[in-house]
Every structure is written in structure tokens, then in C-alpha cells.
C-alpha positions as CSV (number, residue, x, y, z in Angstrom):
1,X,89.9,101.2,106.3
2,X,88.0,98.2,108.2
3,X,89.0,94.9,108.3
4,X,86.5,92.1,107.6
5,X,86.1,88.6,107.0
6,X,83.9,86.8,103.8
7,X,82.0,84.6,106.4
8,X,82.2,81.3,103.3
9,X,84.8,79.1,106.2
10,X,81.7,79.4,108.8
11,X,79.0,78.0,106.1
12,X,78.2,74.9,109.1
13,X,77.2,77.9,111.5
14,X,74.6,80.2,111.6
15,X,74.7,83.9,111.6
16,X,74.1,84.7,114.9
17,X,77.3,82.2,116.1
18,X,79.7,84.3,113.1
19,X,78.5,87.2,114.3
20,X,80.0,86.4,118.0
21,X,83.0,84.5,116.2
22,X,83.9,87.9,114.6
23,X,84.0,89.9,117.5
24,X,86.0,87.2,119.0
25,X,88.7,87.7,116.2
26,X,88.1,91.8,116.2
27,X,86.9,92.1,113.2
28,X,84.1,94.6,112.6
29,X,83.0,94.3,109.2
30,X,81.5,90.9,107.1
31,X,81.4,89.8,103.5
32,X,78.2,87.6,103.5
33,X,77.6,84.8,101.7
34,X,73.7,85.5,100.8
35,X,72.9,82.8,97.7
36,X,70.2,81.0,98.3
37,X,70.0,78.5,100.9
38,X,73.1,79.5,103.0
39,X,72.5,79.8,106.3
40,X,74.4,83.2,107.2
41,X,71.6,85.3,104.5
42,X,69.4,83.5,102.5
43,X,69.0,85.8,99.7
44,X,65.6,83.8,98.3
45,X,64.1,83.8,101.5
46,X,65.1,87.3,103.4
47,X,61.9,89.1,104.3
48,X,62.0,92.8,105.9
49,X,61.3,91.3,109.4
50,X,64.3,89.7,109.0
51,X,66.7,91.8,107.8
52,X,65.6,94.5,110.4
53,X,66.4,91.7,112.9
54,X,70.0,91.5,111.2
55,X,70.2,95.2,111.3
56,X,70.0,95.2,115.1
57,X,72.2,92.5,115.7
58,X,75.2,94.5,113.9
59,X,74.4,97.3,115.2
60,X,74.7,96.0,118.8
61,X,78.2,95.0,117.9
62,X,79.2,97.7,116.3
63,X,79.2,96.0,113.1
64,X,78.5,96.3,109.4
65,X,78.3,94.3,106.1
66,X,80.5,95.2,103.2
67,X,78.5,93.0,100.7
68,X,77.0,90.5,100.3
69,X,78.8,87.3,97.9
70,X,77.1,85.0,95.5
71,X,80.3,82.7,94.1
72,X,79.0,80.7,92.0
73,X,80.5,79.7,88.0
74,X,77.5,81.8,86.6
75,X,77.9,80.5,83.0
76,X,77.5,76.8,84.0
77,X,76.1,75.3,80.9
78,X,72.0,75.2,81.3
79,X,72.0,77.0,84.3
80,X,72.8,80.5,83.1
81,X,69.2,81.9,83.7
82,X,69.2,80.7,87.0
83,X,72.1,82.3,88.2
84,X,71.0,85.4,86.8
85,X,67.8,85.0,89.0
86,X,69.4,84.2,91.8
87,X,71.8,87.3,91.2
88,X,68.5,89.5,91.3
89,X,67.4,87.6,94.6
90,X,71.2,88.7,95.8
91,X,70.8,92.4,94.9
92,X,67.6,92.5,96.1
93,X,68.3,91.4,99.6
94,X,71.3,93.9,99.4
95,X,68.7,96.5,99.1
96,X,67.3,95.6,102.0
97,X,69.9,95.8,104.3
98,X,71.1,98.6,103.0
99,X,74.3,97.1,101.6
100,X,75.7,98.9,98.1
101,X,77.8,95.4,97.2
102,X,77.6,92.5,95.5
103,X,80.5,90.3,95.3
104,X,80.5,87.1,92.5
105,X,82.6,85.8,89.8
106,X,82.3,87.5,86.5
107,X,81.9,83.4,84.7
108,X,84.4,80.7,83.7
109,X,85.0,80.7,79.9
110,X,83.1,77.9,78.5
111,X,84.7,74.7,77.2
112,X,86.5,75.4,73.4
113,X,86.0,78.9,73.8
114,X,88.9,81.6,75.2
115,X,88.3,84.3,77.9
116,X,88.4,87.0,75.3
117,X,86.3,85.7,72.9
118,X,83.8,84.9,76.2
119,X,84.0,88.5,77.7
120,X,83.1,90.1,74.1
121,X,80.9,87.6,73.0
122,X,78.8,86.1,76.3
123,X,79.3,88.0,79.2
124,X,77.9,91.1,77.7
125,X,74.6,89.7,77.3
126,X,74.7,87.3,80.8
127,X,75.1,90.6,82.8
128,X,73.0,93.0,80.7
129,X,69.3,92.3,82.9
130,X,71.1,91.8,86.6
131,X,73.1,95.0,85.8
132,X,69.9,96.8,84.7
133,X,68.2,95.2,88.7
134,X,71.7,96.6,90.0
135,X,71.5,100.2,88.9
136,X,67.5,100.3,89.7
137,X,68.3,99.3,93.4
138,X,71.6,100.9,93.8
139,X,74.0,98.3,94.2
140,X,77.2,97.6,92.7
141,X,78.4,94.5,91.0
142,X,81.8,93.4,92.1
143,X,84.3,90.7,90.1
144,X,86.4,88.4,91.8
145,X,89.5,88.9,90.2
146,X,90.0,84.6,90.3
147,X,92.2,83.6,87.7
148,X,90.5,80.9,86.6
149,X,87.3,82.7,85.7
150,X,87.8,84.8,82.0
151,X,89.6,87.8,84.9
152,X,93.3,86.4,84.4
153,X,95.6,89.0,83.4
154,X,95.1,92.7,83.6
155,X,94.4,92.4,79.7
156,X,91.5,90.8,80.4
157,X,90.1,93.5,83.2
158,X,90.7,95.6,80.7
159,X,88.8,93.7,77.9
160,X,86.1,93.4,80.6
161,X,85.6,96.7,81.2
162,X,85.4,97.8,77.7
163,X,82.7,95.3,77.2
164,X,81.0,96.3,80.0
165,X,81.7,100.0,80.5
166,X,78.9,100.3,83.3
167,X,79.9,102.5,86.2
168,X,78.3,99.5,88.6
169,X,80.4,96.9,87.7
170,X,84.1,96.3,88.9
171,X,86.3,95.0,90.5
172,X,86.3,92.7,94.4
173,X,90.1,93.1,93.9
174,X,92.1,89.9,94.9
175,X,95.5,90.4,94.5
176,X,96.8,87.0,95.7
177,X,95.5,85.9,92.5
178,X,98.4,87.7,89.9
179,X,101.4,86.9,92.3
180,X,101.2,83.5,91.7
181,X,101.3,84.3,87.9
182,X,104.2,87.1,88.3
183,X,101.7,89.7,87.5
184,X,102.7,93.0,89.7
185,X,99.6,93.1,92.3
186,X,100.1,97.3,92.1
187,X,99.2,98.2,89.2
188,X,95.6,97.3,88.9
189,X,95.3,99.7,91.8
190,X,96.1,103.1,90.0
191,X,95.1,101.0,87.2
192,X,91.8,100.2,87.4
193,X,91.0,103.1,90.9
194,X,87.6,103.7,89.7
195,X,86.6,99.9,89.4
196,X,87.7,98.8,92.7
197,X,84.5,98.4,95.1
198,X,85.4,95.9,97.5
199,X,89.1,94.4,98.4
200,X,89.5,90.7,99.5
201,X,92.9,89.9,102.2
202,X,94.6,87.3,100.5
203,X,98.4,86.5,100.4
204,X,100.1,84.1,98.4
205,X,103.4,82.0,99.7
206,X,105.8,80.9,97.4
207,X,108.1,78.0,97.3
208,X,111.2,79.0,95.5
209,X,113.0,75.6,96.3
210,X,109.7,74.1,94.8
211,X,109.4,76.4,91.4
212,X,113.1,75.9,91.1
213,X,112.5,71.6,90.5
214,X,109.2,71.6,89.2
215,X,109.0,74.9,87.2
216,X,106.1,77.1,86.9
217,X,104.2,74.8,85.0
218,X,104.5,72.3,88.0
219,X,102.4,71.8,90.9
220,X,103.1,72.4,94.1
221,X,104.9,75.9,94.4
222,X,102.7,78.2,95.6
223,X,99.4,78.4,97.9
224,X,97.1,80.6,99.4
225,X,97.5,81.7,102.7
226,X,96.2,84.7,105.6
227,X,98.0,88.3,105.0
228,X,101.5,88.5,106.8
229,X,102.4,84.9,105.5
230,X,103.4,85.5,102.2
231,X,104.7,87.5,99.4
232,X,102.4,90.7,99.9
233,X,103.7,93.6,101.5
234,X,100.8,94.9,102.9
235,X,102.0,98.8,104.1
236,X,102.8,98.9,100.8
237,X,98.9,97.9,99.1
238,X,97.4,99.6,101.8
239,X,99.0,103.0,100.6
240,X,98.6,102.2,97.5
241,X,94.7,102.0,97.6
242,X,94.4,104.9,99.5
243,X,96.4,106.8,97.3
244,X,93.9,106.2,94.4
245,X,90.7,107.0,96.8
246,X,90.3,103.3,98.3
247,X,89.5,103.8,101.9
248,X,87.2,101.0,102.6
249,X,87.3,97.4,103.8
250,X,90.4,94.6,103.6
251,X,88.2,91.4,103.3
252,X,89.9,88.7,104.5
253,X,89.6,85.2,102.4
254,X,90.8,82.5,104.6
255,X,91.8,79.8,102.5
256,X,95.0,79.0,104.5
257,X,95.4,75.3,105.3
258,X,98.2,75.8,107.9
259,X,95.4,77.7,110.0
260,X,92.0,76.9,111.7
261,X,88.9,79.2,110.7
262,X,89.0,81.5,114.3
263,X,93.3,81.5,114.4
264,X,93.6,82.8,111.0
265,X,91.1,85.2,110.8
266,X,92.4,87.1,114.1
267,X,96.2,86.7,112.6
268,X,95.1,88.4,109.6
269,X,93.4,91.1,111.9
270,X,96.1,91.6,113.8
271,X,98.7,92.1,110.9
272,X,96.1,94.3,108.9
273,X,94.8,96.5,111.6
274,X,98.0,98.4,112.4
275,X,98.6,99.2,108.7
276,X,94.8,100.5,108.4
């Protein structure tokens, strides 16, 4: 397995300088933020000139991308068909840089309506003509397992995927997401093995002292943080996914307050790389 980084903490820099901050943190491997307008890859604006410029630079450092990322809430009332454009703009740049992944957010259920009525009744149709642009340039749709999108518990991945049974749409597994709601982070991964395209590094600390005052419907108990600083065991995962045929990249999220960008992306390489 690689380790790699999703490059969103850097979005003040350009690509060049992330490329260099990587290699400074020893990771090897990049999840891209490409929508358009961000300055790593600008998915509305990448020409073939560029991307072969890209190319080279990776390749100098022995690099590679695992996908590129477009998270965005792609329901958001009256803005539906531009997401789905911009999706298109995503995959196509993919394409060109010879990257099979797209990472995103499968939508946030819109206001009165559940997150099963919203996978069977909307999502369906959002996905249908960027799923159709996916499979015509070979690239593979990945979900964000974020609980607040209609993806909370595994009864919803598995609504999901029975509304949307295509072979290029699945899963950018985040397992930080279920610990915090006392779902078991395993069993999506035997689970769900032939969904699983991409794999984001997240862990999730929990404050027992917290959850035991302000219960779990309180605030406060639990928070995001780099892999090694929480609940995760991550020997365990990492067998786990190679067990049902995942042998690809750890993407490390950082959303870890306690750590600046550079120091808590090479923690989390440190702790991951021995285990991969």
C-alpha cells in the first residue's frame, strides 16, 4: 500500500510548493483537489500542455496521484446541474493525467426529505449522465463515506448501492466517520470489498470523561484527528483491506486541530508506513 495525503490543508499554495511539501513529509502519493478554480488542478482550465507538465513533475519525485477530489454538497438546491458539469470537468481532467479516481460526496439529503427516500428517489437520476462520462473515460466515482451526507450507516451504503448498482461507483472509505456513531469500522471492509476504490487516513479520539457528562447526543466528545491518535487500530484495518484485495493507497485527511498541516501529515506517515 502507499501512503498519501488529500492536498485540501494546502489550498493557499500552489502545486509545485505541495509537491515539495510532500516529499518533505515522505509521502509519495496525492489526493488532488481538482474543482474548478483550485489552485493545486484546475479541472475547468487543465489543458494537455499542462497536465504533461504535471506528469513530469511527479515523476521526478517518484510520485503519483490517487485521484483527484471534487467535495462539494452536489445537491445544493439550484445548483444541481452545475455540479454535475463540473463533475464532467473533474473526470475529464482525470483522463488526462491518467488518474482512474474521482473522489466527492455522494449529496446531502435535501431539507424535509430523509437519506433513504433521497438515495432512491434523487440521487439516481443526479448521477445517471456523470456516471455515463465516468464509464466512457474510464474512471471511477468514489463516495465519501461522510455522515452527514445521505452515506450514514452501513444501511444506507447498502441502499446506495442497490440504487446505483454501477460497477464505477463506490466507495472513498472513511472509517473515522462510523466510530464516532459506534458503528464497527470492519465490516464495510469485507462488506462492501468490491466498492472500496480509494481509502482516506482518518482517526477519531474519544472523550470518555466527556460522553460520560454530556451523553452522545452532546457536544464535545469526540473529534477528528491524524492516524495513531485515536481509536483506530490501524494493523488491524490494514489487514483487513488487504484481506478483501485492497492494496492501494491510505489517504491521509488532516483535519486534526492539535497539529499543523506539515507535523501531522509526516506523524500520520510515520505511523502508517510500517503497517503498509
Amino acid at each position: 500500500m502507499h501512503i498519501g495525503m488529500l492536498t485540501r490543508p494546502f489550498d493557499d499554495a500552489p502545486f509545485e510548493e505541495v509537491l515539495a511539501i510532500a516529499e518533505e513529509v515522505q509521502i509519495d502519493c496525492l489526493e488532488v483537489i481538482a474543482q474548478p478554480g483550485s489552485p493545486h488542478i484546475d479541472s475547468a482550465k487543465l489543458t494537455p500542455k499542462r497536465a504533461g507538465a504535471i506528469g513530469e513533475m511527479l515523476e521526478e519525485r517518484g510520485m503519483t496521484i490517487s485521484a483527484l477530489a471534487y467535495y462539494r454538497d452536489v445537491l445544493e438546491k439550484g445548483k444541481a446541474k452545475r455540479h454535475q458539469q463540473a463533475l464532467i470537468k473533474v473526470i475529464d481532467a482525470a483522463a488526462l493525467l491518467g488518474v482512474d479516481t474521482v473522489c466527492t460526496l455522494a449529496g446531502f439529503a435535501p431539507a424535509g426529505m430523509g437519506k433513504h427516500e433521497c438515495i432512491r428517489e434523487v440521487l439516481p437520476g443526479f448521477w445517471k449522465p456523470v456516471l455515463q462520462h465516468a464509464r466512457k473515460k474510464k474512471v471511477r466515482l468514489a463516495m465519501e463515506n461522510y455522515h452527514k451526507t445521505c452515506l450514514q450507516g452501513l444501511d444506507t451504503f447498502e441502499a446506495l448501492f442497490e440504487a446505483i448498482p454501477d460497477k464505477h461507483f463506490g466507495l472513498n472509505y472513511d472509517p473515522s466517520h462510523l466510530v464516532h456513531q459506534g458503528i464497527d469500522h470492519l465490516v464495510p471492509v469485507s462488506a462492501f470489498a468490491d466498492r472500496i476504490f480509494h481509502v482516506h487516513a482518518k482517526d477519531t479520539l474519544i472523550d470518555e470523561a466527556r460522553k460520560g457528562r454530556v451523553g452522545v447526543l452532546g457536544e464535545g466528545w469526540w473529534r477528528y484527528v491524524i492516524p495513531g491518535f485515536g481509536r483506530i487500530h490501524w494493523g488491524e484495518l490494514v489487514t483487513h483491506l488487504r484481506l478483501n484485495g485492497y492494496d492501494s493507497v491510505l489517504s491521509i485527511e488532516h483535519e486534526d486541530e492539535t497539529q499543523s498541516r506539515e507535523e501531522g501529515f509526516l506523524r500520520g506517515s510515520l505511523h502508517l508506513e510500517p503497517l503498509c
